[in-house]
C-alpha positions in Angstrom: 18.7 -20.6 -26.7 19.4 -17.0 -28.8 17.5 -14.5 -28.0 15.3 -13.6 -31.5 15.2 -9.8 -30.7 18.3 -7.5 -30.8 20.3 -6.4 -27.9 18.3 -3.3 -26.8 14.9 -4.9 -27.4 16.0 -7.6 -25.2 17.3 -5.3 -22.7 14.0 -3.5 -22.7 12.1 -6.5 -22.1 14.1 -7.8 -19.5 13.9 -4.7 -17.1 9.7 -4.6 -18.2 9.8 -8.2 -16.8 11.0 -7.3 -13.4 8.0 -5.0 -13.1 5.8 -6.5 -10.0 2.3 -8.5 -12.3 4.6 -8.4 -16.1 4.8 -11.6 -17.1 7.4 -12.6 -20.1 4.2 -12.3 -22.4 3.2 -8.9 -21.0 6.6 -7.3 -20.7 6.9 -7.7 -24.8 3.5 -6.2 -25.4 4.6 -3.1 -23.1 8.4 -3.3 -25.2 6.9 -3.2 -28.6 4.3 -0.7 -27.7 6.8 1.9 -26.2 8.8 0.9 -29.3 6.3 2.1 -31.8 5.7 5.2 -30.3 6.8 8.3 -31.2 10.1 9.6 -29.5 8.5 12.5 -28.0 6.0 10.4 -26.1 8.7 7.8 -25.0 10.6 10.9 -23.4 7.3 12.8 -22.1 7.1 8.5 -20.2 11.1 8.9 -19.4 11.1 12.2 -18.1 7.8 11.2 -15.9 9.2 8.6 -14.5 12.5 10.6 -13.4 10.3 13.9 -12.2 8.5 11.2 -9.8 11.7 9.3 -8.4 13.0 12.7 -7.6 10.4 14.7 -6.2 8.7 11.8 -4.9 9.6 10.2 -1.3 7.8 8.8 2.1 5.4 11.2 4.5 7.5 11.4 7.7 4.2 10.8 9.5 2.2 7.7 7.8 4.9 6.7 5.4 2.3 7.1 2.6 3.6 9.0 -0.8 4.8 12.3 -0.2 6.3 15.7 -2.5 6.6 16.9 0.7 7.2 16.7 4.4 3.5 15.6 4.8 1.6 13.8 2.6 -1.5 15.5 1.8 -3.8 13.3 4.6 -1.6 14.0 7.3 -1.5 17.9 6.6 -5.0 17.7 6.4 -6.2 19.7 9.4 -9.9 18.0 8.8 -8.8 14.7 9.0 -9.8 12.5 12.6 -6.1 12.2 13.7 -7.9 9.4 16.6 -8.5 7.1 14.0 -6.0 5.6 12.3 -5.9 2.5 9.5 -2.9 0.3 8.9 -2.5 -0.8 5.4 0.7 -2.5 3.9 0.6 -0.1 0.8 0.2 3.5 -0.6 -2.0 1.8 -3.3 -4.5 0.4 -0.4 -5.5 3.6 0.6 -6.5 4.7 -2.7 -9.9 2.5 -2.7 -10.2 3.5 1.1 -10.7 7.0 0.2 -12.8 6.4 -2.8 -15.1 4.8 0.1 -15.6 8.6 1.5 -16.3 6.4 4.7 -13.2 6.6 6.9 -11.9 10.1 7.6 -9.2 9.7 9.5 -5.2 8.9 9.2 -3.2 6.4 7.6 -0.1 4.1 8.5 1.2 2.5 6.1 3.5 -0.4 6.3 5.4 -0.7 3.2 4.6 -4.3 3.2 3.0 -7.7 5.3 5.1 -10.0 7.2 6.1 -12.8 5.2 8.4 -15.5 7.1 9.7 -17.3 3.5 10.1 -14.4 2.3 12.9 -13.2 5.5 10.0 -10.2 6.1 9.5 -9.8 10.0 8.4 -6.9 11.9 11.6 -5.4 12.2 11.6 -5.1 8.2 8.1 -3.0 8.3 6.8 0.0 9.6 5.5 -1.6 12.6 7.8 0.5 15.6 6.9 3.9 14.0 3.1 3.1 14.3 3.5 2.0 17.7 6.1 5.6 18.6 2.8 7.2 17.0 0.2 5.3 19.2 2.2 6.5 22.0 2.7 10.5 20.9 -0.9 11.0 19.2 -4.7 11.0 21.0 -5.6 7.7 19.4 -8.3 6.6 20.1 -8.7 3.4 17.4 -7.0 1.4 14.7 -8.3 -0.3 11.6 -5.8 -3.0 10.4 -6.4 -3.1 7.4 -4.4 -5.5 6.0 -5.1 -7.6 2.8 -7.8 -10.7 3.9 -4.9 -13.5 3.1 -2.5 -15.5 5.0 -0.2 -12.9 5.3 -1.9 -10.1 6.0 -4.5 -12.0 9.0 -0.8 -12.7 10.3 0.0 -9.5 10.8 -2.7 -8.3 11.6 -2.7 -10.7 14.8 0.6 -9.6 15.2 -0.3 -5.8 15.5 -3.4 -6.9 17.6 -0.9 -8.2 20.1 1.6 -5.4 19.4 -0.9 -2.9 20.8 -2.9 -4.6 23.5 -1.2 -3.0 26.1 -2.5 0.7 24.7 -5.7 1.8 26.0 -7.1 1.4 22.6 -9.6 0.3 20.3 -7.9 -2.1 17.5 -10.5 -3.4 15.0 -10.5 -5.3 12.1 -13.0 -4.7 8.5 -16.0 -6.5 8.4 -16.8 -9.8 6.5 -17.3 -9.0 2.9 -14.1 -8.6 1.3 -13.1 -11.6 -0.7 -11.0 -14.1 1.8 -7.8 -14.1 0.0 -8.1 -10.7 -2.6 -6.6 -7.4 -2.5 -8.1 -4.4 -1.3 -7.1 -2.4 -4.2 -9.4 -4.7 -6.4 -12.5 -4.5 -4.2 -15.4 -2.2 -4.9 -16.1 1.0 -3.2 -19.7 -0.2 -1.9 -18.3 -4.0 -0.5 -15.1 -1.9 0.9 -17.1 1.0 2.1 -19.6 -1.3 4.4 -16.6 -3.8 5.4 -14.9 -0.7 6.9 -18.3 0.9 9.0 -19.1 -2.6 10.2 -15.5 -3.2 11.3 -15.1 -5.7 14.2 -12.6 -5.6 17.3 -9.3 -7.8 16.6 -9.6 -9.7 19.7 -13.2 -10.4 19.5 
């Protein structure tokens, strides 16, 4: 079946689409917005977007979002470099922090194992946590990966990864939503989950 928009609105969709949560529906709503705005605002977007792919690239330490070397956690001199909390996102340490309970150091994984999906250990950060484990005065470890199938997998899996360490590796409290997204839970919920955290192998 034709398409009943013209090349270049088509075009627009179709990369909108691709977009992780646009659906077909969503992806036209964005198009036509960005279509009726004025051209100064659509390059103010464009030029956004290009400043933030440039400038923008992974903290050598955590592998959280970095302009620099360092993210800004990890050059934080304050921060409890004993304590550290796996999450499989940049995004998942956003509600973390609006917790103001956890002040220590981040790891993230850039992802969950997923075996349909082809994504094993080898495909995440999981050998650069354990290199830091083994060159850092850590004490603990939160895994806190989301509370569904994929991330209790690999949280297990890090649980095992790490056993031989002479660390503590815990997991958050009950409380959080058995199959939601940490970036969708509420500061209080999120904030207790992570003080009453549990030991992995409990």
């Amino acid at each position: 079946m034709a398409s009943t928009y013209t090349l270049p609105v088509q075009n627009l969709i179709d990369h909108l689409g691709r977009l992780p949560g646009i659906g077909p529906r969503s992806a036209q709503r964005i198009a036509f917005h960005l279509l009726k705005l004025p051209v100064d605002d659509v390059q103010r977007l464009t030029q956004a977007i290009t400043d933030a792919k440039e400038r923008v690239r992974f903290c050598s330490q955590c592998f959280n979002f970095a302009e620099d070397d360092l993210c800004p956690i990890c050059a934080d001199p304050r921060r409890d470099s004993s304590v550290i909390c796996v999450v499989e996102e940049s995004r998942d340490i956003i509600p973390l922090e609006r917790t103001g309970e956890f002040k220590g150091r981040y790891h993230v994984l850039l992802g969950v194992m997923n075996p349909i999906e082809g994504i094993g250990p080898d495909q995440l950060k999981m050998r650069e946590l354990v290199m830091r484990i083994g060159s850092e005065d850590v004490r603990e470890v939160i895994v806190c990966t989301n509370p569904n199938t994929e991330g209790e997998v690999t949280a297990q899996y890090i649980g095992r990864l790490l056993k031989p360490f002479d660390i503590t590796v815990t997991r958050p409290a009950s409380g959080l939503p058995v199959g939601g997204d940490l970036e969708y839970a509420d500061e209080l919920t999120l904030g207790r989950a992570i003080t009453g955290r549990r030991r992995l192998d409990d």
